[in-house]
C-alpha positions in Angstrom: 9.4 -32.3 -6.6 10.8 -30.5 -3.4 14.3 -29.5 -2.6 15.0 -27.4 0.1 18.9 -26.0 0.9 20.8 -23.0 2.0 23.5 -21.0 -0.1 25.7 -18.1 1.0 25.4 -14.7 -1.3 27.3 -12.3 -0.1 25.8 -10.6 2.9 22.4 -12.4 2.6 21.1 -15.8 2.4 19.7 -17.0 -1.1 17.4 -20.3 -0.4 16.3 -22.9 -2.5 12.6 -23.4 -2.0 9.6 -25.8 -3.3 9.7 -25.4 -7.2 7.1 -25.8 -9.9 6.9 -29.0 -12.0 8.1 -26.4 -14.8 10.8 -25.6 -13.2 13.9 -27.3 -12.3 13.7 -28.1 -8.5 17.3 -26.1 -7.9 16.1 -22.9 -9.8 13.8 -20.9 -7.0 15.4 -18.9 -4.6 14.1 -16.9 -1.8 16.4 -13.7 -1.1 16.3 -11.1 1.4 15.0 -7.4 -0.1 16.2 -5.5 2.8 19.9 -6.7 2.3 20.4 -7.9 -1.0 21.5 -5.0 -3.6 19.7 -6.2 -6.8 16.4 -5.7 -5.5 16.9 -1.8 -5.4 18.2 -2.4 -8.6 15.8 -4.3 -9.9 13.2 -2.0 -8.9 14.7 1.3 -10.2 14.5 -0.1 -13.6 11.3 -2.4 -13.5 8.7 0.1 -15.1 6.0 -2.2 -13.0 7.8 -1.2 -9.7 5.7 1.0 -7.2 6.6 2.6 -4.1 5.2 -0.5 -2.4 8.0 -2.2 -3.7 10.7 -0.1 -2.4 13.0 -0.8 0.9 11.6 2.2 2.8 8.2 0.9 2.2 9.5 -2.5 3.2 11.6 -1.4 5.7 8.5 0.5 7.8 6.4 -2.9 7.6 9.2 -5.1 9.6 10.0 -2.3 11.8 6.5 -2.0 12.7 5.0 -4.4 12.7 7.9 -7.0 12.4 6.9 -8.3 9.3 9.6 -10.0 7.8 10.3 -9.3 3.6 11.4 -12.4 0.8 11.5 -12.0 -2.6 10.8 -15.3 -4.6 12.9 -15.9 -7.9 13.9 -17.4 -10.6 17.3 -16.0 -10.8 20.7 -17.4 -9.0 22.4 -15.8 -6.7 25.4 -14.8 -8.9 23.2 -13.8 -11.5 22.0 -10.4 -12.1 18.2 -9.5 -10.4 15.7 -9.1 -13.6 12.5 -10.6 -11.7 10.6 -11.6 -8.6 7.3 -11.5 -6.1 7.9 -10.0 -3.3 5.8 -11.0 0.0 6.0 -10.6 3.6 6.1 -13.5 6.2 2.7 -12.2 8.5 3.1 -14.6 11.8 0.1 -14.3 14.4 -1.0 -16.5 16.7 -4.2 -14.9 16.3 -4.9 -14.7 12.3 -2.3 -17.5 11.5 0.9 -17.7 9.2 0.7 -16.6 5.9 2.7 -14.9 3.3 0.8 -11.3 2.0 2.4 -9.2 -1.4 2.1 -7.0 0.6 0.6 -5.9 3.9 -1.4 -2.4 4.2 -0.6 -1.8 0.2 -3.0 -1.4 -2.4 -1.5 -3.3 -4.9 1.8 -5.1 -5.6 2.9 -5.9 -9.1 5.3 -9.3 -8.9 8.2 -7.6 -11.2 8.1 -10.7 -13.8 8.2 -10.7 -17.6 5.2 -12.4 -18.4 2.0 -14.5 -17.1 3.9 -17.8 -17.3 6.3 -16.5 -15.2 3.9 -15.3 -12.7 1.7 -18.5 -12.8 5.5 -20.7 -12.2 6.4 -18.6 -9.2 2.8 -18.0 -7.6 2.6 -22.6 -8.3 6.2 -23.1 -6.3 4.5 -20.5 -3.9 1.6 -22.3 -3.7 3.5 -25.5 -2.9 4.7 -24.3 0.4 0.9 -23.5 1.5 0.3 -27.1 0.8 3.0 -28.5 2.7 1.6 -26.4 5.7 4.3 -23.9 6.4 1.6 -21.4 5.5 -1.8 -20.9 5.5 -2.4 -18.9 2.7 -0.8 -16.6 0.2 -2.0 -13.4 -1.7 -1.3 -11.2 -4.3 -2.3 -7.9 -5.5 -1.4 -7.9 -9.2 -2.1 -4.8 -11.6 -1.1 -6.1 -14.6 -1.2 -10.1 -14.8 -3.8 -12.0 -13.5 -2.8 -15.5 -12.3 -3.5 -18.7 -14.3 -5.9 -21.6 -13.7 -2.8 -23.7 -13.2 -1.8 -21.3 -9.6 -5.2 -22.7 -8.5 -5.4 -18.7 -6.8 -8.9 -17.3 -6.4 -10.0 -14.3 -6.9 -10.3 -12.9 -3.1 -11.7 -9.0 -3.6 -12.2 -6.4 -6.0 -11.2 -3.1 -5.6 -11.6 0.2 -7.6 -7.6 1.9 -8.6 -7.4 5.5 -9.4 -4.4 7.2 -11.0 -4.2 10.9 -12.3 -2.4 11.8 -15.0 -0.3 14.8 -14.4 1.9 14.6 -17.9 -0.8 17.1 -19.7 0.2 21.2 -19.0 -1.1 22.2 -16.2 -4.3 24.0 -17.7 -5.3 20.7 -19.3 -5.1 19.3 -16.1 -7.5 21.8 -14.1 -9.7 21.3 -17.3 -9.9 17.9 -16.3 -11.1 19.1 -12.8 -14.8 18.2 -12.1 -16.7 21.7 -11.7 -17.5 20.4 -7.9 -13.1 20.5 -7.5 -12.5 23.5 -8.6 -15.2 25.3 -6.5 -13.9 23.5 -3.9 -10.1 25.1 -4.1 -12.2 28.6 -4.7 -14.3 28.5 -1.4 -11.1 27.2 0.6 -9.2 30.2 -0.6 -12.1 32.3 0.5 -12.0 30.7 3.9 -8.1 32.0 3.8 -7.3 28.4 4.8 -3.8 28.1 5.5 -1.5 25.3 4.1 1.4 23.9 5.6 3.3 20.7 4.3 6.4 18.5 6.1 7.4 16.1 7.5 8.1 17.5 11.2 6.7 15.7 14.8 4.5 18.7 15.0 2.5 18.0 11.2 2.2 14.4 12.2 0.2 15.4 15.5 -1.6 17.5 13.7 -2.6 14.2 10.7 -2.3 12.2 13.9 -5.2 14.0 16.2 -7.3 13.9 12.5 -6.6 10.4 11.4 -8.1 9.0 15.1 -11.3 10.7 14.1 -11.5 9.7 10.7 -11.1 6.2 11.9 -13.5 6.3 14.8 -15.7 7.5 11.8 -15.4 4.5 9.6 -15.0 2.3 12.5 -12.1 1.5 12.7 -9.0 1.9 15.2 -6.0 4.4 14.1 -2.8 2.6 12.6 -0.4 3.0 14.9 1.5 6.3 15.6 4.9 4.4 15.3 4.0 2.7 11.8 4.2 6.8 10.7 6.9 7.8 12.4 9.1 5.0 11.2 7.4 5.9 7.7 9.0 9.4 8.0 12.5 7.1 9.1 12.8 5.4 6.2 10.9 7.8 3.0 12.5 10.9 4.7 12.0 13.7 2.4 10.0 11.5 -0.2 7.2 11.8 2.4 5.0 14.9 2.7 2.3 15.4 5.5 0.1 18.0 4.4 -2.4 20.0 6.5 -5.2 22.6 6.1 -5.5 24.7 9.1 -8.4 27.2 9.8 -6.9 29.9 12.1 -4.9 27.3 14.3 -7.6 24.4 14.2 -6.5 21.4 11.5 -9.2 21.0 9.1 -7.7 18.2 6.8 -4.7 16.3 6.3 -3.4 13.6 3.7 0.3 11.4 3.3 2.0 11.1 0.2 4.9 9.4 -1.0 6.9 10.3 -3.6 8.7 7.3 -5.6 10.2 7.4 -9.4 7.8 9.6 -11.7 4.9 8.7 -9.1 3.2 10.6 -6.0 1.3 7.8 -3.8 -1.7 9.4 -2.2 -1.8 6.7 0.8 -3.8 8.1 4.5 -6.5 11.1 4.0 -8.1 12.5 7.2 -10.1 15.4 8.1 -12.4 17.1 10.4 -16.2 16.5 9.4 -17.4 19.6 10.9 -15.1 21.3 8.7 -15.6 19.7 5.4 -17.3 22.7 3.6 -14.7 24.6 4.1 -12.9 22.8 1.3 -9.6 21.9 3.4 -9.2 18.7 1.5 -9.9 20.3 -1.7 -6.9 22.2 -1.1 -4.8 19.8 -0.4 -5.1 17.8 -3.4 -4.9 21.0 -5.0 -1.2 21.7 -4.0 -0.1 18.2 -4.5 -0.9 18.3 -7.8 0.5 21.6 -8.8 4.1 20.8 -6.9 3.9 16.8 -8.4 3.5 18.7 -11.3 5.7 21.2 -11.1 8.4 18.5 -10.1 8.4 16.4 -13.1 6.4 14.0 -11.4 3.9 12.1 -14.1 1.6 9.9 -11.9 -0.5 10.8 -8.9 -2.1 7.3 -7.5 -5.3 7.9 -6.0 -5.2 4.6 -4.4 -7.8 2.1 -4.3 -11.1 2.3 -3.4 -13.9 -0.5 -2.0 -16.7 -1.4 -5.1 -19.6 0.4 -4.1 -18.4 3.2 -2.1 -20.1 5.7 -4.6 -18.7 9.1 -2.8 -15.2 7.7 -2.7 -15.1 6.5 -6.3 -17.0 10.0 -7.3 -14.7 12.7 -5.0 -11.5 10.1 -7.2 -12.8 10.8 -10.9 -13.5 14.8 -9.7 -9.6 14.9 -9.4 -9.3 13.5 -12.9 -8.6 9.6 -11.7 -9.1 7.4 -14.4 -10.2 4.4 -12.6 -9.6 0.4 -13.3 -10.1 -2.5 -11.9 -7.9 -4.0 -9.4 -8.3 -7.8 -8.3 -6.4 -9.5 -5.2 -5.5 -13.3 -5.6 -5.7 -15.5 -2.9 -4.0 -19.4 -2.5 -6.3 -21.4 -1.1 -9.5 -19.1 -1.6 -10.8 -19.2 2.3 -11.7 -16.6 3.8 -9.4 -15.9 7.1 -10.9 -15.4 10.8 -10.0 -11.5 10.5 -11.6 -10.4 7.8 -15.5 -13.0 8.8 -14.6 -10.7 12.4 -14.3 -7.4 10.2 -17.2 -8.4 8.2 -19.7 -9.0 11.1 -19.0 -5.6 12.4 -17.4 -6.7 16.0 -14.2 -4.2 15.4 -17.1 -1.2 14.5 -18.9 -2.1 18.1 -15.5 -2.1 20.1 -14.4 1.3 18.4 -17.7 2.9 19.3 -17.2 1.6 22.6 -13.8 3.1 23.0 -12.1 6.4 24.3 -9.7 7.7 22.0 -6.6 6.8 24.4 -7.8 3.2 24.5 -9.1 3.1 20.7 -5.1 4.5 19.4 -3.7 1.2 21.8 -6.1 -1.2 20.2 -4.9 0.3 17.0 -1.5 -0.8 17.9 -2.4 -4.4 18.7 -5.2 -4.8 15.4 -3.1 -3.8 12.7 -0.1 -6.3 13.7 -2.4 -9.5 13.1 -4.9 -8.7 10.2 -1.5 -7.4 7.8 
């Protein structure tokens, strides 16, 4: 059964949207994250809540790229907030309409109580996909996997590190792989000087890196504006952290900073200058000052099965790696990722000047989120 109205909440809209057979038809709503004040709430006390969950995170994406954020829930509009999924409405008349939990983030935990919950929601979901208002949905849970019932398939498997920084500090470098800490040692040979921010001048400095890191992996640069409006919205819950040798940037990584969790999200470096250990000690630093901060958590990020160096330079920082699944409604692969796959995007970045490979950027990361 499908009902479908509108209901005023305050300064948001609250809509009653395709329910599962488990559900009464008038208990789904859909509510805005960006303007509704029990998702913050929500996600401050949610132990499953991540950065990617938060409104600066969510806020960057629509800016950006004009994605636009719903949460799907259970709970009524006068009702206190205790769980939902949050997605984002990716429109492209290239890569088609579907709804992604969420774009560009390595994983998304729906904030729900149990798998029932998650398999009720994800059906409802599911129902609009099969009316045709979308053509697919996914999620990227870490700690439920969806039912049979949710008819989602199991779309990739990733690799997820996470460090933990609770231990004292000398437990901690003890953890280090022997490769790590000679890594921080020849850097501070090297005199390699460290600078961390958040100013226009840092992100140039991560910007100039990050277009050769991508022209490396073949792939076009994110977009200069998606990190400018990052530094908008996280302001001083964003670092940009740079290695310099003399005045030449040898490395940079972006973290975020959310709860008792730093993100490690964009790495970057020269590869002429890797054995000067510039990366080493960046990583290096962010661990000390997460540490030093009270932070408990540094997220390594995912990583692609059977990238062996990745996975390997993770574990060396003491990430204790799981498994980390994304769930897709109906299972087909889209157009972007068979394009991705056949290498097309590798042959037009090695085909590109920079100028014209940071434009494409621009235009390639709005329809594959």
């Amino acid at each position: 059964m499908i009902e479908e109205s509108v209901e005023a909440f305050g300064p948001c809209q609250t809509e009653v949207i395709a329910s599962s057979p488990r559900l009464n038809p008038r208990d789904l709503f859909v509510v805005d994250p960006l303007r509704d004040p029990r998702w913050p709430a929500l996600i401050e006390k949610h132990r499953a809540s991540s950065v990617f969950h938060s409104t600066a995170w969510l806020s960057a994406l629509s800016i950006t790229y004009g994605y636009e954020p719903v949460v799907f829930t259970t709970c009524r509009p006068s009702a206190e907030l205790t769980s939902g999924i949050v997605f984002c409405k990716v429109k492209s008349w290239l890569t088609g309409r579907r709804l992604v939990s969420l774009p560009f983030s390595d994983h998304c935990d729906p904030l729900v109580g149990s798998p029932e919950a998650l398999d009720d929601l994800l059906e409802s979901v599911g129902a609009l996909v099969d009316r045709g208002l979308w053509d697919y949905c996914e999620v990227r849970p870490v700690r439920f996997e969806p039912g049979v019932g949710t008819k989602q398939g199991l779309s990739n498997r990733h690799l997820w590190h996470v460090t933990d920084l609770r231990p004292p500090i000398e437990g901690i470098v003890r953890n280090l792989h022997h490769s790590a800490r000679r890594s921080i040692q020849r850097a501070e040979r090297e005199s390699l000087v460290y600078e961390e921010g958040n100013s226009e001048r840092l992100l140039g400095k991560f910007y100039k890196l990050l277009v050769m890191t991508r022209r490396r992996q073949n792939l076009p640069p994110q977009p200069i504006t998606w990190f400018r409006n990052l530094i908008k919205t996280f302001g001083e819950n964003l670092k940009i952290r740079v290695t310099f040798s003399g005045d030449t940037p040898v490395a940079s990584i972006l973290t975020l900073n959310h709860k008792g969790t730093v993100t490690y999200k964009y790495g970057c470096s020269d590869a002429r200058m890797h054995r000067l250990g510039g990366v080493a000690l960046l990583f290096w630093h962010t661990i000390v000052q997460a540490k030093a901060a009270g932070y408990e958590h540094l997220d390594l990020g995912r990583t692609e099965i059977g990238n062996k160096g990745l996975t390997d330079f993770k574990e060396h920082w003491g990430g204790v790696c799981s498994s980390l699944s994304y769930w897709r409604y109906p299972n087909a692969r889209p157009f972007h990722e068979k394009v991705q796959s056949r290498g097309v995007v590798g042959r037009i970045v090695e085909a590109c000047p920079d100028r014209v490979l940071v434009l494409a950027g621009d235009i390639f990361y709005r329809h594959i989120g």
